[in-house]
C-alpha positions in Angstrom: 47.0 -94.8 -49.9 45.3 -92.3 -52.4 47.1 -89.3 -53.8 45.3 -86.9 -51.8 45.9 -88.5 -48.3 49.8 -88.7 -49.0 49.5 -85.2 -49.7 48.4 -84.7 -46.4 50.1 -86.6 -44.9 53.4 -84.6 -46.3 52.2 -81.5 -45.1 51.6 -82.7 -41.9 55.0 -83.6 -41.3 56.6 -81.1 -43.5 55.1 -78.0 -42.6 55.6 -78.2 -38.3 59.4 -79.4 -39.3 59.6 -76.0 -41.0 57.9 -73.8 -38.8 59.7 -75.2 -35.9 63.1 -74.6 -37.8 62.1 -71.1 -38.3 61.4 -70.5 -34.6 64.4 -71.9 -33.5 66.8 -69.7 -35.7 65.0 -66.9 -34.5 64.9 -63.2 -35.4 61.5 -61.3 -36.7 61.7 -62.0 -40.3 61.6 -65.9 -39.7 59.1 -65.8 -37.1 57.0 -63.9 -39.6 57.7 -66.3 -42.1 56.5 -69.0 -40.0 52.8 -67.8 -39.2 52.1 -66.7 -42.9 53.7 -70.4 -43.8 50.8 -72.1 -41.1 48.4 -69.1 -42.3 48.9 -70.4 -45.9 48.9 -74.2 -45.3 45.3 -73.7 -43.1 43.8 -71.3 -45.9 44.9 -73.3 -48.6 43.4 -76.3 -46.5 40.1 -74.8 -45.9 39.7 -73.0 -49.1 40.2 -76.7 -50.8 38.3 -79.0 -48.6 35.3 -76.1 -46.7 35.5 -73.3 -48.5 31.5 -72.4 -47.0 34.1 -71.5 -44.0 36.1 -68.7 -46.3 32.5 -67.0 -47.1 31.6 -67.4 -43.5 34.8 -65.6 -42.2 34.5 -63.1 -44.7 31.4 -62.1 -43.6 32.2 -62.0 -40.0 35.6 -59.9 -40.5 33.7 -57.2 -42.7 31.1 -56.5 -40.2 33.3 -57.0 -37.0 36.7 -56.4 -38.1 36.3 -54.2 -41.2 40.3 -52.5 -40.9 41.6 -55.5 -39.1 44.7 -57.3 -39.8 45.3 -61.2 -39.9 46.9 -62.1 -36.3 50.8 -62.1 -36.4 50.7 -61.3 -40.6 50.3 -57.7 -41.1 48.0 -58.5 -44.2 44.5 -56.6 -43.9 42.0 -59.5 -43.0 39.0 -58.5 -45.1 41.3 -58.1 -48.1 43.0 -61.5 -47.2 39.8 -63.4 -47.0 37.9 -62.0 -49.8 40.7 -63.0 -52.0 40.3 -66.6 -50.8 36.6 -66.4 -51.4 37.2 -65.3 -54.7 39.7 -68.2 -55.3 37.4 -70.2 -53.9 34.6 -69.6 -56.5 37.1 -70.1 -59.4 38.4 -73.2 -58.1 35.2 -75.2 -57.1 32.1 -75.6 -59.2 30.0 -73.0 -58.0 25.9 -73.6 -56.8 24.7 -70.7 -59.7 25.6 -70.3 -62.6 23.7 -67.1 -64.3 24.7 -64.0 -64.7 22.8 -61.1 -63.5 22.6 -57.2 -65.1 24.3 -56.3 -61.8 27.2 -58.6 -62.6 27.3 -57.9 -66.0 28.1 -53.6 -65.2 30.2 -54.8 -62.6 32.3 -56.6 -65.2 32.4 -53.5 -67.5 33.7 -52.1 -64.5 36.4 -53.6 -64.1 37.6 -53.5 -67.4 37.5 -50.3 -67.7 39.4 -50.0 -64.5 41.9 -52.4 -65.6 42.7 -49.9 -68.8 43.2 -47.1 -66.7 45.7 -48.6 -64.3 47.7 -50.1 -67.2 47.7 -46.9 -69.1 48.5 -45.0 -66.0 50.5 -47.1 -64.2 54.2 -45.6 -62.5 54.6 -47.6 -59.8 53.8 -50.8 -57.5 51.7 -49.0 -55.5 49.5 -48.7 -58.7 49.1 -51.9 -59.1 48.7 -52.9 -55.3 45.5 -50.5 -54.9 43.8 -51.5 -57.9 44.5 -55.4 -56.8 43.1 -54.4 -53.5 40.1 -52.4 -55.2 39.6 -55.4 -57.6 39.0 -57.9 -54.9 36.8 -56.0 -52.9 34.7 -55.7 -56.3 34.8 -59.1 -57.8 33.5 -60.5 -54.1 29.9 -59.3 -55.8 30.8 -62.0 -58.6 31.7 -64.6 -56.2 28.7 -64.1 -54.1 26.2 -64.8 -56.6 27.9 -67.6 -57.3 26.5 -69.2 -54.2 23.3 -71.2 -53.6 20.7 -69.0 -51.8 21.0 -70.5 -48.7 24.0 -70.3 -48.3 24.4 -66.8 -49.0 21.3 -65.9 -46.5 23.7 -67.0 -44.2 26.4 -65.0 -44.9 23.7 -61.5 -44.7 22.8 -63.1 -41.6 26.7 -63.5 -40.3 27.1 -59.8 -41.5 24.4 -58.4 -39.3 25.3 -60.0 -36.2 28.5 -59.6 -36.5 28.1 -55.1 -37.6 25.7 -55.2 -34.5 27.8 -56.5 -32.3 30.7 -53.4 -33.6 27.4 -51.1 -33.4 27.2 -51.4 -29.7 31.3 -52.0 -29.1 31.0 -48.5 -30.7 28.1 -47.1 -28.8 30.0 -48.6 -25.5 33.2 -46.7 -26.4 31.8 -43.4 -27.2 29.6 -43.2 -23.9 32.1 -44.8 -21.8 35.3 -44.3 -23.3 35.6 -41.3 -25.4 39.3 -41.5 -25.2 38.7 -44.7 -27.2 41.5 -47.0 -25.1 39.2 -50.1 -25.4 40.1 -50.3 -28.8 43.5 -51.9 -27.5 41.5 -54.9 -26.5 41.5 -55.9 -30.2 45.4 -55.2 -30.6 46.4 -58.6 -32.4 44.4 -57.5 -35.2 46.0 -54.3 -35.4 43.5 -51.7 -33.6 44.4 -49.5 -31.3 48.0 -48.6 -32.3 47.0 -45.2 -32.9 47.9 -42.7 -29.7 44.0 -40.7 -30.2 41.6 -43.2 -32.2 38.8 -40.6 -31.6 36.9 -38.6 -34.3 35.3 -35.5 -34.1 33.2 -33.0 -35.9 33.8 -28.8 -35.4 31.2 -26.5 -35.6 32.6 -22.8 -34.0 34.3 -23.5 -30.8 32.4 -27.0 -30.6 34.1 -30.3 -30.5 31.8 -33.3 -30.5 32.9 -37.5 -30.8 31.9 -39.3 -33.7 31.0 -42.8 -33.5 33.9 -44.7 -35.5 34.3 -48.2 -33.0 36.1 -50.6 -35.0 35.3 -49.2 -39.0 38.0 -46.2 -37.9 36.2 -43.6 -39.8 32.7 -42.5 -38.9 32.0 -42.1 -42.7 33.0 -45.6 -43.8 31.2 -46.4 -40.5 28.0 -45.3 -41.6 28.6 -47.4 -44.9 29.0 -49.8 -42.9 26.3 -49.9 -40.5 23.9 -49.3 -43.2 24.4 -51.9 -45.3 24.0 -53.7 -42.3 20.9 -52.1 -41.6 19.7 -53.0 -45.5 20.5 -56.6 -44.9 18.6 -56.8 -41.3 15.5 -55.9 -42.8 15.7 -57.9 -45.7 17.0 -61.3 -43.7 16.3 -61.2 -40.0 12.6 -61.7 -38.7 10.7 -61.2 -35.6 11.7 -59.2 -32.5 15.3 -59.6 -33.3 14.6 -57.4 -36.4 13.4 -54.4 -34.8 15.8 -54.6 -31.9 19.0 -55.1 -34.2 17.7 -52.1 -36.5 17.1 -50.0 -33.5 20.6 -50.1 -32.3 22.2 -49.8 -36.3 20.4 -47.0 -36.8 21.2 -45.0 -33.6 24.8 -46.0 -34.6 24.5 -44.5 -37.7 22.7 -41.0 -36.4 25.6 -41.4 -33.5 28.6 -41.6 -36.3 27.2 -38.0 -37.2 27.2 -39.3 -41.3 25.2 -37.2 -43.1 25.7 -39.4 -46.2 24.3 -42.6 -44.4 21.4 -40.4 -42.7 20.2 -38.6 -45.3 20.1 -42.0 -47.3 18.1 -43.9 -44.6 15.6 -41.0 -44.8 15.7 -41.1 -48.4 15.2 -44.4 -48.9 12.4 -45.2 -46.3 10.4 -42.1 -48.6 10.7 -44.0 -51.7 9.4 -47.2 -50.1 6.7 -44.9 -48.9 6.0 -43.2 -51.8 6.1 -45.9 -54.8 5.9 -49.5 -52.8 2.3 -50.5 -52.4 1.8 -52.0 -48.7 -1.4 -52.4 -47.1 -2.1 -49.1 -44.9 -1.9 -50.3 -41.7 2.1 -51.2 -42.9 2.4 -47.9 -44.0 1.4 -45.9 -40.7 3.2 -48.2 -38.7 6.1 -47.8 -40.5 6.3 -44.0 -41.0 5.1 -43.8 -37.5 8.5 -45.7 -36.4 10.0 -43.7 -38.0 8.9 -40.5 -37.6 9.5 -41.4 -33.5 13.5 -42.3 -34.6 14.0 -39.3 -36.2 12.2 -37.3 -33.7 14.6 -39.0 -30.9 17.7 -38.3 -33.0 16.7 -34.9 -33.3 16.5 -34.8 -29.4 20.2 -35.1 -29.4 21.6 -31.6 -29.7 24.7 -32.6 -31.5 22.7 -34.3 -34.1 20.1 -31.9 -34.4 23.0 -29.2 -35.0 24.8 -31.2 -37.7 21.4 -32.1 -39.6 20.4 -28.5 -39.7 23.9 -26.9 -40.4 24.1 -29.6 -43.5 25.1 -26.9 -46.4 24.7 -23.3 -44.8 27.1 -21.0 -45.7 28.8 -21.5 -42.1 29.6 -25.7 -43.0 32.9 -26.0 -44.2 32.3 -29.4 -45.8 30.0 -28.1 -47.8 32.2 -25.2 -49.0 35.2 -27.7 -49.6 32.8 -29.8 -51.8 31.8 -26.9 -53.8 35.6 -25.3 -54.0 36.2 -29.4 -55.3 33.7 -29.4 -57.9 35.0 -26.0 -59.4 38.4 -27.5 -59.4 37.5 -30.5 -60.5 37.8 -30.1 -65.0 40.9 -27.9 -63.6 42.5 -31.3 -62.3 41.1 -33.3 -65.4 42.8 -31.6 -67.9 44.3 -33.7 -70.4 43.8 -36.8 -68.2 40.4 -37.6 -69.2 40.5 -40.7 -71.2 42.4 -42.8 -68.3 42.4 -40.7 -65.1 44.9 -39.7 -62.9 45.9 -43.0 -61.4 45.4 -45.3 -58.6 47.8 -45.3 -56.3 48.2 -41.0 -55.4 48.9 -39.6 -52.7 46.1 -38.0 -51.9 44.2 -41.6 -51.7 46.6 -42.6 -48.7 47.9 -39.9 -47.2 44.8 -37.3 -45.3 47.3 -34.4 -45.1 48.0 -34.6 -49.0 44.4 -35.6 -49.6 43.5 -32.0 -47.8 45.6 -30.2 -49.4 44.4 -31.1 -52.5 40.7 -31.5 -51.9 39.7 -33.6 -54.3 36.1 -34.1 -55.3 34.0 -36.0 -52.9 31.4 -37.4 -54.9 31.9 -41.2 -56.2 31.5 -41.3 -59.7 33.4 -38.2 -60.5 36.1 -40.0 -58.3 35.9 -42.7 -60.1 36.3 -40.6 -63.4 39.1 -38.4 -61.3 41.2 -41.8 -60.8 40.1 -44.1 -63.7 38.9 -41.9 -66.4 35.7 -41.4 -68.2 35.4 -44.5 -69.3 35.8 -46.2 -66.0 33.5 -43.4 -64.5 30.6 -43.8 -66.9 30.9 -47.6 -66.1 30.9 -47.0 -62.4 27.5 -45.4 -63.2 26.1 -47.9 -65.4 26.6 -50.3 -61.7 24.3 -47.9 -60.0 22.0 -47.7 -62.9 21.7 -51.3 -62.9 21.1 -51.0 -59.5 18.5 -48.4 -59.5 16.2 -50.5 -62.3 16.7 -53.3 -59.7 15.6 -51.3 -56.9 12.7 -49.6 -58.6 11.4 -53.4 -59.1 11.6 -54.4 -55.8 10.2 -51.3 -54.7 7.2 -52.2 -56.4 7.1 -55.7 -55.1 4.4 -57.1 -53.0 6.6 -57.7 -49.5 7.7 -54.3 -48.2 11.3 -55.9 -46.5 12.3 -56.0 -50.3 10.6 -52.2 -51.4 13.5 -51.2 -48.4 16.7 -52.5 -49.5 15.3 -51.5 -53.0 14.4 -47.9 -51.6 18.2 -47.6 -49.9 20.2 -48.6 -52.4 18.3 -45.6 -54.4 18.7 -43.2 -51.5 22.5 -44.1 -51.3 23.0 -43.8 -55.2 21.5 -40.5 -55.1 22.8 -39.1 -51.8 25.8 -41.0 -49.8 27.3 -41.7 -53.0 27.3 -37.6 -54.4 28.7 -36.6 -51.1 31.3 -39.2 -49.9 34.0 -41.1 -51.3 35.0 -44.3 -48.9 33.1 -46.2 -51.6 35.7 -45.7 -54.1 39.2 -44.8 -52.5 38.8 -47.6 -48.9 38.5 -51.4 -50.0 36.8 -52.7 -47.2 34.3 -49.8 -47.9 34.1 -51.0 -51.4 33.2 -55.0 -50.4 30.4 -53.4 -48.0 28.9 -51.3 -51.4 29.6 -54.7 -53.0 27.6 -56.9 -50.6 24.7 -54.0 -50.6 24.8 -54.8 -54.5 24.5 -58.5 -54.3 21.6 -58.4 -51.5 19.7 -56.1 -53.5 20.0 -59.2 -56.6 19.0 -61.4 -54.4 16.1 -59.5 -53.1 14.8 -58.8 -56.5 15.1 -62.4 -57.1 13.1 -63.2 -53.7 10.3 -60.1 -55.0 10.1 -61.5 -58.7 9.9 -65.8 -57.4 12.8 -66.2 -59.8 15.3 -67.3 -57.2 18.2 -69.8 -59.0 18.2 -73.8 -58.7 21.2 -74.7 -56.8 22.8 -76.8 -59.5 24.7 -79.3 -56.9 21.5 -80.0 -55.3 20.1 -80.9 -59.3 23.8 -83.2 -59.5 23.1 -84.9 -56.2 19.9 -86.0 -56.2 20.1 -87.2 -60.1 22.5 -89.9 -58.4 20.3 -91.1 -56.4 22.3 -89.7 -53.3 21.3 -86.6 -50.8 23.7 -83.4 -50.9 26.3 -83.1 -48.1 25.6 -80.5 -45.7 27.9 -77.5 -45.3 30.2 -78.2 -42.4 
């Protein structure tokens, strides 16, 4: 018997002796101990011998299960998973091997934020944020790292799976404002809050925001429009429009400015700079135009659109009073920030009481310094160039994503913060990121040659299909 099948054979027997034991003894701890022992045995198993499965989960979770929690572990699922991913694409030779401009800022990033945290550093919980935050980013790395195909599927996984938390969403605002449904999805930690519903005040007005399973209606509309970006970039046919009808009502019903405003944005740059035939271009901005008109219909849209930064929208006063304080809270902490793991980051009573800025790169600068700041904008740089190409490409499904990721730069980005401060926010900004590289690699025919398929078929062999 080989090595590798005594090894399994070991664990086999082993590992149900333990978990039994720990059963029997009893008591929380050891009960605990047993499912993240069978957790770790069946991640470590798939991670060695299907790791396609780790990317495939990931996807799922993040568009699904975004703030979920890994059944009987309270570990947060997306977090969980895209460290395994990342572990995956150290340990096994990866499909591409190339690294993109994308990458190469994201990289710098990370350095930079790496600096700051050690030169900052107090606590654990320093540490334990910036672990969590550096996962969420490196997923970008391990993505690429995939052969094409493989990683259409995972954009493809993503949207059905966001879609499917579009319309749970959709079903629990118009059906269940109280937002009790959300128990249904209790063993992976939803619904242990006593009101999961979110609102928006305008005078004596209360109105329900769309939140669903992403908990916040901001990182919702993060959320959804990513998922939006990837639907039009990867799905074709009916199923296209249909899927992109129902995100983008979910983001106008989440009542996020930030994700609106970028849409719109975004769809004008594609307008304005990509060059589609006309009949493209009227059906598209007549689509459009009919959207907007419909989510102008609704009247607690239409009031949040047209209140957006009038002297009588506290937001927008709170972001200004921010920005004024903002060199204020810098002082002397410039070089290396303020730190990762404040208070204000975790806690929303403290974070409103000290109303930091809510723009993402001077976040970034406000937590990691300027160093880490001016890197964090060298990503959406990068980004932008690639954008502006693929807004000049020939197919318009690539001129979109490249339009959005613009419009989300330049608007969601200056007036929200999930990006930054929520991790599973961050791995949605990161998978934008990496469809947007692949997209300009579809628009410029300079898509990578899987290098197992080059391995495989200089044997003399076929490739083995992904389980």
């Amino acid at each position: 018997m080989s090595i590798s099948k005594r090894v399994d054979a070991a664990v086999i027997v082993v590992v149900p002796l333990i978990v039994s034991f720990l059963i029997i003894i009893g008591g929380a701890p050891a009960k605990l101990g047993a499912f993240a022992l069978v957790g770790l045995v069946v991640g470590a198993y798939i991670g060695l011998r299907h790791p396609a499965y780790l990317t495939r989960a990931l996807a799922f979770s993040l568009g699904a299960l975004p703030f979920g929690y890994v059944p009987g572990v309270h570990a947060p699922l997306v977090f969980t998973l895209g460290f395994a991913v990342v572990l995956a694409a150290l340990i096994h030779r990866t499909g591409v091997s190339r690294i993109t401009y994308g990458e190469m800022a994201v990289i710098a990033l990370i350095i930079t934020s790496a600096l700051s945290v050690v030169a900052t550093s107090s606590a654990t919980v320093d540490y334990s944020e910036f672990g969590k935050w550096l996962v969420s980013t490196l997923v970008v790395v391990a993505l690429l790292r995939l052969p094409r195909g493989e990683l259409e599927l995972f954009g493809k996984i993503y949207v059905y799976s966001a879609s499917a938390a579009a319309a749970f969403a959709v079903a629990i605002l118009l059906a269940d404002p109280e937002g009790k449904s959300i128990g249904y999805l209790s063993p992976f930690g939803y619904g242990g809050e006593a009101e999961s519903g979110r609102f928006v005040y305008a005078g004596e007005t209360t109105t329900l925001r769309l939140a669903g399973t992403f908990i916040d209606p901001n990182a919702a509309g993060i959320g959804l429009f990513v998922a939006l970006m990837l639907c039009v970039l990867l799905i074709r046919g009916t199923t296209r429009w249909v899927l992109s009808a129902l995100l983008f009502g979910a983001i106008v019903l989440t009542l996020s400015r930030a994700a609106l405003f970028s849409v719109v944005f975004g769809i004008c740059l594609m307008l304005a700079f990509h060059t589609m035939r006309t009949k493209d271009r009227l059906i598209i901005v007549g689509g459009f135009v009919l959207a907007f008109i419909g989510a102008l219909c609704v009247p607690t849209v239409r009031n949040r659109v047209f209140s957006s930064f009038g002297s009588g929208d506290a937001g927008s006063s709170a972001r200004g009073d921010a920005l004024v304080d903002f060199p204020g809270h810098m002082a002397g902490h410039w070089l290396f920030g303020l730190g990762w793991g404040r208070a204000e980051f975790k806690d929303p009573g403290h974070a409103f009481a000290v109303n930091y800025v809510a723009n993402a790169p001077l976040l970034s600068v406000y937590r990691g310094g300027i160093l880490a700041g001016l890197a964090f904008v060298a990503v959406l740089v990068a980004g932008a160039i690639i954008g502006y190409r693929c807004l000049r490409s020939n197919k318009w499904e690539h001129g979109f994503i490249g339009g959005g990721f613009i419009g989300f730069s330049v608007v969601a980005l200056q007036l929200d913060f999930p990006v930054v401060t929520i991790p599973a926010t961050t791995m949605a900004f990161s998978v934008l990121l990496v469809f947007l590289v692949l997209a300009w690699e579809k628009a410029s025919d300079n898509l990578p040659i899987d290098r197992s398929t080059i391995r495989w078929k200089a044997s003399g062999l076929e490739p083995m299909k992904h389980a």
